[in-house]
C-alpha positions as a Markdown table, in Angstrom:
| # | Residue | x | y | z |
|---|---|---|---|---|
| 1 | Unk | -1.2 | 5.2 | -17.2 |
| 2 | Unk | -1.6 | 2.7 | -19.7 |
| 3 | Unk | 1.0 | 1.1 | -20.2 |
| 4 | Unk | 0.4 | -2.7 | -21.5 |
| 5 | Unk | 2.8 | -5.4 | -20.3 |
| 6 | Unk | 3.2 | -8.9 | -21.7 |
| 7 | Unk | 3.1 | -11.6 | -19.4 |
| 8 | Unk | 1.9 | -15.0 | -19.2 |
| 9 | Unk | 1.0 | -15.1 | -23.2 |
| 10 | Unk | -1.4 | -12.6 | -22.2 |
| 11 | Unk | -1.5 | -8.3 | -22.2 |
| 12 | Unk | -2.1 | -6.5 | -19.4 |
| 13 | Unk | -3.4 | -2.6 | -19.1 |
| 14 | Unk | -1.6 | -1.3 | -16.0 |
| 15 | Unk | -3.6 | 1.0 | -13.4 |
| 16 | Unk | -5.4 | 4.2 | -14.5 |
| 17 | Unk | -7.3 | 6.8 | -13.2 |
| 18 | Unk | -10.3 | 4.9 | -13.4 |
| 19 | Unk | -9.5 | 1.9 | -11.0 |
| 20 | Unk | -13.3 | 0.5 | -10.3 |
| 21 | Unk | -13.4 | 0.6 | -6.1 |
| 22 | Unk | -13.5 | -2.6 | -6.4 |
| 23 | Unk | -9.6 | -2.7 | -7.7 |
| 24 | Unk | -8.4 | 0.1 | -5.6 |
| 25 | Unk | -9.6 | -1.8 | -2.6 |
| 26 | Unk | -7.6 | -4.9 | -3.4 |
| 27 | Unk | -4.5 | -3.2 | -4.4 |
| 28 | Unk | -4.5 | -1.0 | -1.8 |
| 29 | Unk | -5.4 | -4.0 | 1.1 |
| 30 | Unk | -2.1 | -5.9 | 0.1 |
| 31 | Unk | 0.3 | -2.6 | -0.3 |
| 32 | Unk | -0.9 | -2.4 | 3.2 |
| 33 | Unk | -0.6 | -5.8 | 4.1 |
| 34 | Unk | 3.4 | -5.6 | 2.5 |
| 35 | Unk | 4.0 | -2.6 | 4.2 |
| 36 | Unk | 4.9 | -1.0 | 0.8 |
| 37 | Unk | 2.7 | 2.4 | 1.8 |
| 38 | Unk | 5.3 | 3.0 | 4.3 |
| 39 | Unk | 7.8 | 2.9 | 2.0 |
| 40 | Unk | 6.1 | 5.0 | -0.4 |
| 41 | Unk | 5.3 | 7.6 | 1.9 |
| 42 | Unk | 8.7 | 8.0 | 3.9 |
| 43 | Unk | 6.3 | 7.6 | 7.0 |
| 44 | Unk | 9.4 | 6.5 | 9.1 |
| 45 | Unk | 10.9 | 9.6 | 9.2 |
| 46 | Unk | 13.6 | 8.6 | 6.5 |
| 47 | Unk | 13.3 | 10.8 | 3.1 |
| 48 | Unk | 15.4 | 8.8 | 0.4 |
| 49 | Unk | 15.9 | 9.2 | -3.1 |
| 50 | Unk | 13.7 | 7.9 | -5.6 |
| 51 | Unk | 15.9 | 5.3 | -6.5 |
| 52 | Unk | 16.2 | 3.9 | -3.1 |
| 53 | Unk | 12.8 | 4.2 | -2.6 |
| 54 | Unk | 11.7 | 2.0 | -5.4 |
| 55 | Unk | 14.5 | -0.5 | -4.0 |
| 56 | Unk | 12.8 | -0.9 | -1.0 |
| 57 | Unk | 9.7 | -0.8 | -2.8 |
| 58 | Unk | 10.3 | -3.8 | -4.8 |
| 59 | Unk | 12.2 | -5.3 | -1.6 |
| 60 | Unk | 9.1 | -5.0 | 1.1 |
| 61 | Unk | 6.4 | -6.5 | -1.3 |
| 62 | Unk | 9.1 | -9.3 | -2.2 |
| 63 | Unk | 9.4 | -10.2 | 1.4 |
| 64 | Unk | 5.8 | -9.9 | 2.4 |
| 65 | Unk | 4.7 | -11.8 | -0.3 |
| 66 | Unk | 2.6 | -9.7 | -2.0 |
| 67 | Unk | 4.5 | -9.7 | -5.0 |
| 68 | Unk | 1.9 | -11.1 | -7.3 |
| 69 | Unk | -0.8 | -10.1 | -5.6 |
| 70 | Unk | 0.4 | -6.4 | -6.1 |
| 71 | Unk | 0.5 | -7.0 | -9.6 |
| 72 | Unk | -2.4 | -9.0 | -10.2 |
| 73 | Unk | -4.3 | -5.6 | -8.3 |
| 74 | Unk | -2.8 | -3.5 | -10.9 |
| 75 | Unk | -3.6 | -5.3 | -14.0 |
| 76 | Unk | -6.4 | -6.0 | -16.1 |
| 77 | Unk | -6.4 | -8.4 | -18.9 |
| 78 | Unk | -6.7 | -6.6 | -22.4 |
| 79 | Unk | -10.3 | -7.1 | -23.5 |
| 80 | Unk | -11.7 | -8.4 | -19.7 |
| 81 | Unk | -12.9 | -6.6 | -16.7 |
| 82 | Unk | -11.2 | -6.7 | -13.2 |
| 83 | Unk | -12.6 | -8.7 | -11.1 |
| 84 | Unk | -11.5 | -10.4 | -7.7 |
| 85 | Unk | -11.7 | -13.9 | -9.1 |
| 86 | Unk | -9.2 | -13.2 | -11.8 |
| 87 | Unk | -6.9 | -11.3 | -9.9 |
| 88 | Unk | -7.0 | -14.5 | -7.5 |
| 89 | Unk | -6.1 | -16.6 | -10.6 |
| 90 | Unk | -3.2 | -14.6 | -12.1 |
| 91 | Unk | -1.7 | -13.4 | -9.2 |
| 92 | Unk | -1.6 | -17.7 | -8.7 |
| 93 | Unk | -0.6 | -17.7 | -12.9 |
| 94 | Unk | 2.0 | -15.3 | -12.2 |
| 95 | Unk | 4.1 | -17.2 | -9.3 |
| 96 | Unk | 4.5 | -19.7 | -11.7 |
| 97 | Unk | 6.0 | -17.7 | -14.5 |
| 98 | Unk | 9.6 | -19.3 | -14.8 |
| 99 | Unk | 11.1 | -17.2 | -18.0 |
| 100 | Unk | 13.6 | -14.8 | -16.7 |
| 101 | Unk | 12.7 | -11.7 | -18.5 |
| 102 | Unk | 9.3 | -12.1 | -17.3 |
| 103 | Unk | 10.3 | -11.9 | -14.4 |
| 104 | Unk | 12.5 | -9.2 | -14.7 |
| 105 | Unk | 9.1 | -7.7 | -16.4 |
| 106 | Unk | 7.2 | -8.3 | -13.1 |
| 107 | Unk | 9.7 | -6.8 | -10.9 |
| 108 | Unk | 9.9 | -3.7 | -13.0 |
| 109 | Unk | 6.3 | -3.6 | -13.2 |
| 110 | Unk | 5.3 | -4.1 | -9.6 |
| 111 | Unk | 7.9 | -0.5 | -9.1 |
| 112 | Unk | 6.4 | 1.4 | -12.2 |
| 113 | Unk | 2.6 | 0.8 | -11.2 |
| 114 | Unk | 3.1 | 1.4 | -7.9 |
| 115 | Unk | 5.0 | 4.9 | -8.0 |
| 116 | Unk | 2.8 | 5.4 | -10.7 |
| 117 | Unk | -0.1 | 4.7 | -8.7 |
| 118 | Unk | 0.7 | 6.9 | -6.3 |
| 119 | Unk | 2.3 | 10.1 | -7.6 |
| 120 | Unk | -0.3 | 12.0 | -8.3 |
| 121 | Unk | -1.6 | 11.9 | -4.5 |
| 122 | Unk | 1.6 | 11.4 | -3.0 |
| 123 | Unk | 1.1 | 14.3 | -0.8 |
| 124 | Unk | -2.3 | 13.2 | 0.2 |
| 125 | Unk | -1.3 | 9.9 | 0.9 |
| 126 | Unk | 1.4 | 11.1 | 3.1 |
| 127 | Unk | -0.8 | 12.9 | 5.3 |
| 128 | Unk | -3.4 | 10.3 | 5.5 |
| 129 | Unk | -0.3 | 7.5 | 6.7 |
| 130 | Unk | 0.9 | 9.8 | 9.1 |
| 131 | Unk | -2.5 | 10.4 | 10.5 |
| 132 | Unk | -3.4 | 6.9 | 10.2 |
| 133 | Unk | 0.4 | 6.3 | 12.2 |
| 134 | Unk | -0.9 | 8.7 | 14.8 |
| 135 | Unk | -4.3 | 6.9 | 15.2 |
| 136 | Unk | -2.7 | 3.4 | 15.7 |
| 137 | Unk | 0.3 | 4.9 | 18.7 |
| 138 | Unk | -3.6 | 6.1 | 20.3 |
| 139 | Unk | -6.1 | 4.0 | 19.7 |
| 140 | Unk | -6.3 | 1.6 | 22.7 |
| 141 | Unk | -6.5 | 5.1 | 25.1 |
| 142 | Unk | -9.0 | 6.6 | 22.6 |
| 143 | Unk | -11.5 | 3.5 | 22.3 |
| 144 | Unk | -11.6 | 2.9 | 25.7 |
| 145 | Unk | -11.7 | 6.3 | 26.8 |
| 146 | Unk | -15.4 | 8.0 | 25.8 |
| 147 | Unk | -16.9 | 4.7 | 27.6 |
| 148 | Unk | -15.1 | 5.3 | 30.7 |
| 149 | Unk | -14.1 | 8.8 | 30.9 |
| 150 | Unk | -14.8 | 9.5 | 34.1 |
| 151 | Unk | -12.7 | 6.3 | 35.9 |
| 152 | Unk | -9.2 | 7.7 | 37.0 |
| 153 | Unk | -7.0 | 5.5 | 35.5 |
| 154 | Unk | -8.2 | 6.0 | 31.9 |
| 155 | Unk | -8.7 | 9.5 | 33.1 |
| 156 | Unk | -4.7 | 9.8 | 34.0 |
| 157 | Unk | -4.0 | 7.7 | 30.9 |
| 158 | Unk | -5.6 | 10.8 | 28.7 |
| 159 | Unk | -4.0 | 13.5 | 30.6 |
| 160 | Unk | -0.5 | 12.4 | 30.2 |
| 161 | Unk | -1.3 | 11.5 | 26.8 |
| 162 | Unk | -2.2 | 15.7 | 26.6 |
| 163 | Unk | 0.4 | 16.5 | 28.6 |
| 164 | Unk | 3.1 | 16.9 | 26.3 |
| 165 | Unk | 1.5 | 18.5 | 24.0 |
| 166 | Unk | 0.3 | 21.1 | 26.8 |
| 167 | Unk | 4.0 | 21.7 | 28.4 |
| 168 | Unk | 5.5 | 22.4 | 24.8 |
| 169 | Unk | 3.1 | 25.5 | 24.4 |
């Protein structure tokens, strides 16, 4: 994708396949940190329309706050290199933006990149939230666990956690 959007007096490139690590790291940490991934990735059980999707998209990073963080994690300044430090400075740049369609242009933006972002590993990505999901209902039985397997209450702990899983076969 490179699609360049006008904000700010300045161009912006959005994301492409060729995000440094760097970039992918920061724009990934505060989709996280709006809940945004969830979103993306239905991991609540609830398929819903693309439509609705970016809705709640655009409504999760607006409540987090993430709003120009997200976006200052998916663009790079024509002619400049991402870095952290500027993405600190416009994402700052861009909460001040007061002209409407601007605005408008962000909100759009923050949807496009994002979906666009994702859709080529959208399956992935689903897989890897849901595991990730799975990991976080376990984790306090599984870290504990290997250090004390042998004790009897972390002992019953892991057997009803296995269980279920044994009286469905």
């Amino acid at each position: 994708m490179h699609e360049i959007l006008r904000l700010d007096g300045r161009e912006f490139r959005g994301p492409s396949d060729s995000l440094t690590a760097a970039q992918d790291d920061y724009l990934l940490a505060h989709l996280r940190r709006s809940g945004a991934i969830e979103t993306l990735t239905d991991a609540d059980g609830i398929e819903r329309p693309q439509a609705k999707r970016a809705e709640l998209l655009l409504t999760q990073i607006m409540l987090s706050g993430e709003t120009f963080h997200v976006l200052a994690g998916a663009l790079t300044e024509v002619g400049k290199k991402w870095s952290r430090e500027e993405a600190e400075r416009n994402a700052a740049r861009f909460a001040e933006i007061t002209d409407s369609e601007e605005k408008l242009r962000i909100r759009a933006g923050i949807v496009n990149f994002v979906i666009g972002f994702f859709a080529p590993g959208a399956k992935s990505s689903t897989i890897s939230q849901k595991s990730s999901s799975r990991a976080k209902k376990v984790r306090p039985t599984k870290s504990a666990a290997p250090g004390t397997s042998e004790t009897s209450p972390l002992s019953s702990a892991s057997s009803q956690e296995t269980t279920p899983a044994n009286s469905t076969g």
